[in-house]
Each structure stands twice: as C-alpha cells, then as structure tokens.
C-alpha angles and dihedrals in degrees: 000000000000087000092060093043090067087046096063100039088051087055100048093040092061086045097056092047090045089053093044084042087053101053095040104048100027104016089154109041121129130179109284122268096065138127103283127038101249118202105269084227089066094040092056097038091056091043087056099046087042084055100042091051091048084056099043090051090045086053097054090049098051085049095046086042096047093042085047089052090047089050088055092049097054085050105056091047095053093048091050081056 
C-alpha cells in the first residue's frame, strides 16, 4: 500500500504545479474562436498543462480505485478465515 501511497502523492502533487503553472504563465486563455486572436504559444501552453493535469487526476483515480479494490480484498480474506 506504501507504493501506492507515493503514487498517489506523486500524482496530486503534479496536479497541484501544473494548476499553479497554468494561472501564472496563460491566466486568460480560452479555446480558440473567441473574441480576441491569443498567441498560439499560450494557447498551446495552457493545452499541455491542462493535459498534463486530466492525466495526473486520472492517475490518481485509477491508484485510489485499484488500492481500494486491494483493501477489499484483504478484507474479505481475513473474514473467510
């Protein structure tokens, strides 16, 4: 279960820069077609970090899903016993 600790730790944690990255360098960006032309190097700065926080949160899920499945698991054998 440690192992999945850091896991999940390692996850949030690159959530959390990639948000704060986000806000800092490109606060205003919006999808493109908007209003106003944006610099295409914003647009696609703040398209990375918003990737790379989806697949850090997903990351996190699938751990905290697959430890919660491992607890059960340990539970139910120990109660068979």
């Amino acid at each position: 279960m440690s192992a999945g600790w850091k896991v999940i730790g390692f996850a949030i944690m690159t959530f959390v820069v990639a948000f704060a990255v986000a806000r800092l360098l490109v606060p205003d960006v919006v999808p493109v077609g908007y209003e106003e032309a944006q610099p295409s190097w914003a647009v696609l700065t703040a398209f990375v970090l918003r990737a790379i926080e989806l697949v850090a949160a997903w990351v996190a899920a699938i751990a905290l899903v697959v430890m919660g499945g491992v607890w059960t698991r340990r539970q139910l054998r120990r109660v068979a016993r």
